[in-house]
N, C-alpha and C positions, 0 to 999 in steps of 0.2 A: 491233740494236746494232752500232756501225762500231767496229773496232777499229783502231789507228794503226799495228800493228804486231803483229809474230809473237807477241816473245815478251810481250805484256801481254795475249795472247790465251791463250796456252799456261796464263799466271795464273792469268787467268778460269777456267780448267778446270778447271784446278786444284786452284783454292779450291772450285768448284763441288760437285766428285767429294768434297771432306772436308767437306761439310756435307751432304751426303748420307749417305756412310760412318759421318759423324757420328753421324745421326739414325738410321742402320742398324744399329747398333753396342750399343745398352741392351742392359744384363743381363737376363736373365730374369727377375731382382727388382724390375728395373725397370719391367720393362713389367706386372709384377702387382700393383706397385704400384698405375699409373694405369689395370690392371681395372675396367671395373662391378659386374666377379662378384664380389660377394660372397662366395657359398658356397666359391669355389676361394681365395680370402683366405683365410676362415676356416680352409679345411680345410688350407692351408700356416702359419699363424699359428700352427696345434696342432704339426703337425711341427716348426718351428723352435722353438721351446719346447721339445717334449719331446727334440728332441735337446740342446739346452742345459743340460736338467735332468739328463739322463743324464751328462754329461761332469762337469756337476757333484757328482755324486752319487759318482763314479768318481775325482772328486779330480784331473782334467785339465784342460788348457788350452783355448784356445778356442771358451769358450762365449757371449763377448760379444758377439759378430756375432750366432749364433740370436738370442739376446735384444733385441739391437737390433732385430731384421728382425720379430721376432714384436711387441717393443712396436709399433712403426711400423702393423703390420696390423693388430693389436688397436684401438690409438687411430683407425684409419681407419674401423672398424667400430662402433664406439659409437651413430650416431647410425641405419644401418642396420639395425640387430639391438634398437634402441631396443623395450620394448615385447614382444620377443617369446619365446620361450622359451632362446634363445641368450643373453639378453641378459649373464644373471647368472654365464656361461662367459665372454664377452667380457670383461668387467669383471674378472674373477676373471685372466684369461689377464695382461690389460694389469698390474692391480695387482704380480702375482709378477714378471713379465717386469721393470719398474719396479725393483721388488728385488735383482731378480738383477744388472740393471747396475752397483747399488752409487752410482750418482755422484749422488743425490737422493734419501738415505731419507724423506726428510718428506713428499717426494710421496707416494713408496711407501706413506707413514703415512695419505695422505690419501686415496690410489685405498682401502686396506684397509676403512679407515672409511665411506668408501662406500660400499663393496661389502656391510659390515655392515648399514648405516642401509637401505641401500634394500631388502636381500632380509633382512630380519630375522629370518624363519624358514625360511629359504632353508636348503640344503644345505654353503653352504661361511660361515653367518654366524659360528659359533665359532670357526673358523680365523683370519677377517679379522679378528677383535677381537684373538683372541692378536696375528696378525701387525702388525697396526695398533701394536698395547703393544711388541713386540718392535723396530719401528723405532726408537722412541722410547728401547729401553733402547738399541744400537747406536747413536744419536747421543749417547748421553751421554758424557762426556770419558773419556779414560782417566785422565788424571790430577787427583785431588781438585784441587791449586790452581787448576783451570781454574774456570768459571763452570758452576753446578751446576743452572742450569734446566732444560735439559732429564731431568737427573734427578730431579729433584722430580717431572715430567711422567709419565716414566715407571714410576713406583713407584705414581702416581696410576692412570696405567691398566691397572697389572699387577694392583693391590689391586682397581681397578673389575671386573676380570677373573675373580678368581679370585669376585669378592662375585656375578657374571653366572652361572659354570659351576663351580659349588665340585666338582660330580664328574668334571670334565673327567681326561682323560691329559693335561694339559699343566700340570695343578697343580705336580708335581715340579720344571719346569723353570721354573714361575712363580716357585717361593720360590727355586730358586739364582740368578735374576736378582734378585728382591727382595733376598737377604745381601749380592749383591754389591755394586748400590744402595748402601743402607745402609751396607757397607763404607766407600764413598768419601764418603759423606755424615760419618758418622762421622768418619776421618780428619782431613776437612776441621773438623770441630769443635773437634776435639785441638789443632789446628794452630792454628788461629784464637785460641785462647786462650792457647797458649803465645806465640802473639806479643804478646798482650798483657803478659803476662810480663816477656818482653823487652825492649819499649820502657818499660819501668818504669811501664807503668799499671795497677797493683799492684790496686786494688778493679773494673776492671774482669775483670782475671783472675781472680779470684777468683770473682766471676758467670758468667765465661765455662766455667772449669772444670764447678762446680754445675750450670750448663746444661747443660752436654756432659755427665753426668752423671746428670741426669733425663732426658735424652730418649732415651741409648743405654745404661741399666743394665748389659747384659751386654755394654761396650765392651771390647777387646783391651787398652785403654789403661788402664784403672781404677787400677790398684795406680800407676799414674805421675800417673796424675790424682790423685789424693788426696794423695801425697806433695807435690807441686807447689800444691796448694791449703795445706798445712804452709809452703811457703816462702815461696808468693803472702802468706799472713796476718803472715808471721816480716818480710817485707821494708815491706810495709805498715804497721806498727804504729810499724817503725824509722825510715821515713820520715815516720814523723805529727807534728803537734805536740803538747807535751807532756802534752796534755788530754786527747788522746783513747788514749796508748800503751797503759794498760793495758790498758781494756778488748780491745783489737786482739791485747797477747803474751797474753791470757786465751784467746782464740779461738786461738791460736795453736797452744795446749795441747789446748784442746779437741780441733783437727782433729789434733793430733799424739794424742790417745789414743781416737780412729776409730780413726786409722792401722791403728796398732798390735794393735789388738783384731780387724781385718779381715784383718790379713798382717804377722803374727807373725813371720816368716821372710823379713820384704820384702828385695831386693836395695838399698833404700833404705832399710833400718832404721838403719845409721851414719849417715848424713847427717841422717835425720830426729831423731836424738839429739842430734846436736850443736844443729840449731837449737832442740829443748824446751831443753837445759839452755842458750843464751842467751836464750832467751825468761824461763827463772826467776828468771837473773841480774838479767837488768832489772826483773821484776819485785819483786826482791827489793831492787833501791834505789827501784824508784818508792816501794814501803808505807814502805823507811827515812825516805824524805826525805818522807812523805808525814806519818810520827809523828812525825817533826822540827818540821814546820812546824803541827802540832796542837801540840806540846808549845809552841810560841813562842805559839801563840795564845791556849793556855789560859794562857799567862802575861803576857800581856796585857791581859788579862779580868781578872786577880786585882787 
């Protein structure tokens, strides 16, 4: 090669010596990265792991690097170790490692469930089903008004869980993620119908409360549920036309002497007074005008 001059030559060297240096220059992770060895992957995929578990464990910071470095080695090994006694550690390394990064539990959910399906009576299968159900409850929102699918999901395969390993040690922490579940499930039930409430569609809150009702019996909410199903019926009847009112302030009474008879002591017992004794006013002109308009008929007949 002719070069024109000094310094386009000097370039040439240059640039030559940093692509060299370049390629001189990978990390140690690097180059074991693109190992054939296997075994020395594997046997640094376990070190990086477990020291990530430890920092973790210890309540410290930077554990996302092992983690990263061991899923990478892990995921490289799956089709190597396919088959053979390592397999169901590779899998088992990848799926935790997965978790621990935090930035894709559903993966995490689906390396665990893997790791279940395929070694079923494997050594680590009741762990990967907990851990699989336990992704599931971590994706579910923190806050009820979000969208509640994933915890439908996960209440599904916490119950699949406990109905798999009913004598498990992880039963305990099964049912406090199930309350809590439920918790927000609930909530969201409360809430749902009180907005019904609200925008004054008066017989669906009424349905809605009774739902939220049957399906969460021992809700936090009950004594306000009930009361509110007194006003849902009190606003309903008020808002009816004149055919259907009694019947409606009749109900009204009814659920105002539930009420009553369940929480004797309610902090809603004034309120819920005032609305029975409007509901008997009214009903006490609908019957007047109701013997009114008997009395004109039978005098009409005569």
């Amino acid at each position: 090669m002719m070069f024109k001059n000094v310094d386009t030559k000097r370039k040439y060297i240059i640039g030559a010596l940093a692509i060299v240096l370049a390629g001189g220059c990978k990390s140690s992770y690097e180059k074991l990265k693109e190992s054939p060895d296997s075994l020395i992957k594997y046997e640094k995929a376990v070190e990086y792991f477990n020291k990530g578990r430890e920092l973790v464990k210890n309540k410290k910071g930077g554990s996302f690097n092992y983690f990263q470095r061991s899923h990478d080695l892990y995921e490289s090994l799956l089709t190597p170790y396919k088959g053979t006694s390592k397999a169901e550690d590779v899998s088992y390394g990848l799926a935790y490692s997965t978790y621990y990064l935090g930035t894709d539990l559903l993966e995490a959910r689906f390396l665990f469930k893997n790791l279940a399906d395929e070694f079923p009576t494997g050594k680590y299968a009741e762990e990967a089903r907990f851990m699989a159900a336990k992704c599931l409850y971590e994706e579910s929102p923190s806050s009820y008004s979000l969208d509640q699918a994933n915890t439908y999901k996960a209440l599904e395969a916490i119950q699949l869980f406990v109905e798999l390993y009913p004598n498990s040690s992880r039963i305990e922490d099964c049912n406090k993620m199930i309350d809590r579940l439920r918790g927000k499930l609930e909530s969201k039930s409360f809430q749902n119908a009180k907005l019904y409430l609200t925008i004054g569609d008066y017989k669906s809150a009424i349905i809605a409360f009774k739902n939220s009702l049957r399906d969460y019996p021992d809700t936090k909410y009950r004594e306000e549920i009930e009361f509110l199903i007194i006003k849902s019926n009190y606003l309903y009847a008020k808002n009816s036309i004149e055919i259907k009112q009694e019947e409606r302030y009749n109900n009204t009474v009814d659920a105002y002497a539930s009420f009553t008879e369940t929480f004797p002591e309610s902090k809603f017992a004034k309120d819920a007074k005032e609305i029975v004794e409007n509901s008997n006013k009214e009903l006490a002109i609908i019957q007047k005008h109701n013997q009114s308009a008997q009395a004109v008929s039978q005098l009409n007949h005569q």
